[in-house]
N, C-alpha and C positions, 0 to 999 in steps of 0.2 A: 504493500500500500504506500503510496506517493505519502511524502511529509508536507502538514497544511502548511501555506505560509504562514510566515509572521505577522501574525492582524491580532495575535491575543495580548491585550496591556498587559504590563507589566505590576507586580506585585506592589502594594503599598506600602506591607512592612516583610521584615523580616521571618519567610515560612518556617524555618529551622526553630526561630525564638518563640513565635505562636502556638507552634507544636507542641514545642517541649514546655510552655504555661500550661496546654490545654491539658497535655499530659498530667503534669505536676495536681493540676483544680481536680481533675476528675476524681483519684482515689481520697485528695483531701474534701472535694462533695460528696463523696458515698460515706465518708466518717461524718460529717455533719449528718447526711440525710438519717443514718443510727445513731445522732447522740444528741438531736432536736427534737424536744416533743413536751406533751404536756407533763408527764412523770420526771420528777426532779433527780434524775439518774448524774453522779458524776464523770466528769471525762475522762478520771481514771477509771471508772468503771465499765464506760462505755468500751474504749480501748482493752482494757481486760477481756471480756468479755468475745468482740472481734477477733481478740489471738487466739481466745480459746477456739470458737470456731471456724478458724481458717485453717486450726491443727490440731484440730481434735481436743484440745486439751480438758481438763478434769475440773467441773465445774461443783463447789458444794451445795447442799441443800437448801441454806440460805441466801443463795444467787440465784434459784431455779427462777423465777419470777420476770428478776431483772436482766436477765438470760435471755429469756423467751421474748423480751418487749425489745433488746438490741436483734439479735438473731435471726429469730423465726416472726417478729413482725416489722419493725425497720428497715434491715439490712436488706431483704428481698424486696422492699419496696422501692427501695434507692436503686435496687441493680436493675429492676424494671425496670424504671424510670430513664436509667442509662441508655437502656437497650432500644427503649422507644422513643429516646428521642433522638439517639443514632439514626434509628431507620427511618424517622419522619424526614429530617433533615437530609441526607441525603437519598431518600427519593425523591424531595423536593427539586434539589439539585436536578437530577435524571427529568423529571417531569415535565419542565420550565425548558432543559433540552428539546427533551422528545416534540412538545408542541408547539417549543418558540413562542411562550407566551408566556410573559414577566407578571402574570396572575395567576399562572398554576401554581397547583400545590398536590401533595396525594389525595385527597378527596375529590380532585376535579375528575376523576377517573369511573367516581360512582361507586367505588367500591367499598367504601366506609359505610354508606349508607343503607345498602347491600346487605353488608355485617349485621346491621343494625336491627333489620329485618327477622334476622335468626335468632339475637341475641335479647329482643324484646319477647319471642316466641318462648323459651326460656323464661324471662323473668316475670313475667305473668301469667303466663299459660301453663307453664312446667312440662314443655316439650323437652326431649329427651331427657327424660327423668330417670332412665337405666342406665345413664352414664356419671350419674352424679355429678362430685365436683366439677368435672371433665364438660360438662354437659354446656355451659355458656360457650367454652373457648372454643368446641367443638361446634355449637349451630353457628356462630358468630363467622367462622373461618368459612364452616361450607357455604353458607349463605353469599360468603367476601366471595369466594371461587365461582359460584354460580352466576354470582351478577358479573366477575370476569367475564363470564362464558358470554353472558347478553349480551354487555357493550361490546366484547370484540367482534361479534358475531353480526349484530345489527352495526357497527360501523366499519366493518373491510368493506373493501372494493375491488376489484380485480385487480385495479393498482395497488394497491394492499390498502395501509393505514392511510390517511392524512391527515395533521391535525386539526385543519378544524373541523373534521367529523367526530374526530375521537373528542374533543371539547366539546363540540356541539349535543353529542350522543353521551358523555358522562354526566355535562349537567342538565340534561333531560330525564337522565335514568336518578341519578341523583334526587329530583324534584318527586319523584314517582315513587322512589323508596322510602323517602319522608314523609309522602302522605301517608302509604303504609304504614311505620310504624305512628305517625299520631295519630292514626285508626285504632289501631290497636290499645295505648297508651287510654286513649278516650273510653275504650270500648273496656276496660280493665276495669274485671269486680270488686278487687282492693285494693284501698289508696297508697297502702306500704308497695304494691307490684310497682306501681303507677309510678312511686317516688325511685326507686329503684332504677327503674326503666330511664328516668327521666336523667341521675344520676349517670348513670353506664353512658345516655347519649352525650353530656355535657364532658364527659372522657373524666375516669375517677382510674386511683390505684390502689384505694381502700381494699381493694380484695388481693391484694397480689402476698402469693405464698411463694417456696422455694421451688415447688410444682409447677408453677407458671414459667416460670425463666427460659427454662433448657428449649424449647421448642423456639419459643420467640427468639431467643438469643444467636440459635443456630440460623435460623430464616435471615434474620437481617446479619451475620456475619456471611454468609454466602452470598445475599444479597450487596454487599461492600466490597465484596472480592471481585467480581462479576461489574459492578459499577467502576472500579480500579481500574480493569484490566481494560475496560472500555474507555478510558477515559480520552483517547487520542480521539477514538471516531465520534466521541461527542462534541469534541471542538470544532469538528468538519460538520456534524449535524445541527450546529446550531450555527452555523455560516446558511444554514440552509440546500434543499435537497441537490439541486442542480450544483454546485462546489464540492459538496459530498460525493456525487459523482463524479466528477471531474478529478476527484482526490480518489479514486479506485473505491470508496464506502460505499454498498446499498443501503441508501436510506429507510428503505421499510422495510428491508431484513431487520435492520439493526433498532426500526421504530417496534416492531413485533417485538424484538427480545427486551427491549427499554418496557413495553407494556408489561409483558407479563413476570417480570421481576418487580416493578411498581407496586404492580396488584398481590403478589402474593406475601411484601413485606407489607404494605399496606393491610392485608388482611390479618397476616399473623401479630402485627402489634395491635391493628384497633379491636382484636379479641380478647386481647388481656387488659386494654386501657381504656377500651371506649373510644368515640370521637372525639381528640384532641386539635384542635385546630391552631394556624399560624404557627405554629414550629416549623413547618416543611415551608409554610412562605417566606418568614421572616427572617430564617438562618440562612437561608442560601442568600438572598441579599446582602444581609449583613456581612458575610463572607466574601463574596467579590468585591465588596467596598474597601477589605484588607488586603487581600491576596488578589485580587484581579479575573478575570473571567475564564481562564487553564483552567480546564476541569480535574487535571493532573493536583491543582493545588486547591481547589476547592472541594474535591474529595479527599482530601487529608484536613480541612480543618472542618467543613461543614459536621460530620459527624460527632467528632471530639465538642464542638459548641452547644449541638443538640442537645447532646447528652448532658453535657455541664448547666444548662438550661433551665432543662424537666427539673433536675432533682432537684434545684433550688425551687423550682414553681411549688413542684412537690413539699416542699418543706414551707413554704408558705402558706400552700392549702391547708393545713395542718394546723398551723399554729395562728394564722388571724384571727378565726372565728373560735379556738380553741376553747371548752374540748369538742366542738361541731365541725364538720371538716366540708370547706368548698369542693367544687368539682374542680377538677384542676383545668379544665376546656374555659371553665371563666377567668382564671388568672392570665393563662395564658393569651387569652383576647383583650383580656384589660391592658397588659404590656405590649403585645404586639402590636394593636389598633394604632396608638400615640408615636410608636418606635416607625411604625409605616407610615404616615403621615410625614413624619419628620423627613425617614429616607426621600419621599416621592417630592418632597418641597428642597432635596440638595436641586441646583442648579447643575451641578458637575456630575448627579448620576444619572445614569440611563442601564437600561437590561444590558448585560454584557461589563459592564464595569467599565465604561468608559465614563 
């Protein structure tokens, strides 16, 4: 494959030094995200505690308690949080590629919504109730995959994708899935289902165990690899199709593979988080504004920001209303609305990072 030219700006700061912050925040956010909350636990405690379960160690009978509130319920809600807003973020990045539209985000694909569909069927209905715990993450994903299957299916063409079908056709199905679930929502015999429901849509991490991780986790690190190793012919794809060409890349071979890697992180984090919104808009902006529009380098910091993100949002959902916990879909719109405003009134920025 021909090498694009040189049309992509150049970096604002230093990617090496950005890195190695984002790096340094992340493991010192996940000790915040277990050692902030409403129980007045000390942070020698906290820290105790994380050693002991990172190596097994020998915990006594009068730390069981404050064991299980760092451990088995903070710590897995911080590494969630990591993991989802890795995968929001940089499928943001991909997304904003894939359709050249400096208003995508993962949801514009339809497939959150999708999720949402399965995942209200569960909380009020008590659809797949043989799968137990298993049972949300599980309709929530098949549902995300199912409505894959619609929009891609109602938007190929024999030219394959283009995006403004695939826009056009995710915020259509989007609109359709929504009504669904506040059909459903509406149509709900109890008000705890109803609040629940309403909860999961507004994207909440109150439910996240150590049982939740591993699948999401593996989804969006394969998902980051694959986004990685793509990352040359996404600088040619968002030159647009006819340069993509001309640089040896099929563009909707490579929009095909951009889709259904989207949709299947997309579905595996909003089955564990709900719909979280502005993460996947606002990070990839805020990234080319540092590092510039190389997607080589915008996938190295995008995900690292994500992540470091959530868990702070996370830990504010938490402790504003404390001890009543927001949906984190609201914090996150409270700071991204003001933060995007801000961006779209620089004079100096435009999509692409110039």
């Amino acid at each position: 494959m021909a090498t694009p030219p040189d049309r992509i700006p150049p970096e604002r700061v230093s990617l090496p030094l950005l890195v190695t912050g984002l790096c340094v925040a992340l493991p010192v956010s996940l000790a915040c995200g277990a050692g902030i909350g409403a129980s007045g636990l000390s942070w020698g405690e906290v820290l105790h505690h994380l050693w002991a379960g990172l190596t097994g160690g020998v915990i006594g009978p009068d730390e069981v308690s404050s064991y299980t509130i760092v451990w088995e319920l903070r710590f897995p809600r911080s590494v969630l949080a990591a993991v989802v807003g890795a995968g929001l973020a940089a499928v943001g990045v991909a997304v904003q590629a894939m359709v050249r539209n400096a208003l995508a985000d993962p949801f514009v694909l339809g497939i959150s919504s999708g999720a949402a569909v399965g995942a209200n069927a569960v909380l009020i209905f008590g659809a797949f109730g043989a799968l137990g715990v298993w049972a949300l993450s599980t309709a929530a994903f098949l549902s995300a995959l199912l409505a894959m299957v619609l929009v891609y299916t109602i938007a190929r063409t024999p030219r394959g994708l283009t995006p403004l079908r695939l826009v056009l056709t995710g915020t259509a199905m989007y609109y359709g899935f929504s009504a669904v679930t506040t059909f459903m929502v509406f149509a709900a015999e109890r008000g705890e289902a109803a609040r629940s429901a309403m909860m999961w849509l507004l994207g909440s991490l109150g439910g996240a165990t150590w049982s939740s991780v591993p699948i999401a986790a593996v989804v969006v690190l394969c998902g980051l690899a694959h986004l990685g190793w793509s990352a040359r012919r996404l600088n040619t794809l968002a030159m647009g199709d006819e340069t993509a060409a001309a640089l040896g890349v099929d563009a909707g071979r490579l929009r095909k593979e951009l889709f259904l890697v989207s949709a299947a992180v997309t579905g595996a984090v909003v089955a564990v988080s709900g719909a979280i919104g502005f993460v996947g808009l606002m990070v990839p902006h805020a990234a080319r504004m540092l590092v510039g529009a190389d997607h080589r380098r915008l996938l190295a910091v995008a995900p690292l920001a994500g992540a470091v993100l959530l868990i702070w949002v996370d830990i504010l959902s938490r402790v504003v209303l404390a001890p009543a916990e927001l949906p984190v879909g609201v914090l996150t719109a409270a700071i991204g609305v003001p933060c995007f405003v801000l961006l779209m009134r620089r004079r100096t920025y435009t999509f692409g990072g110039v």
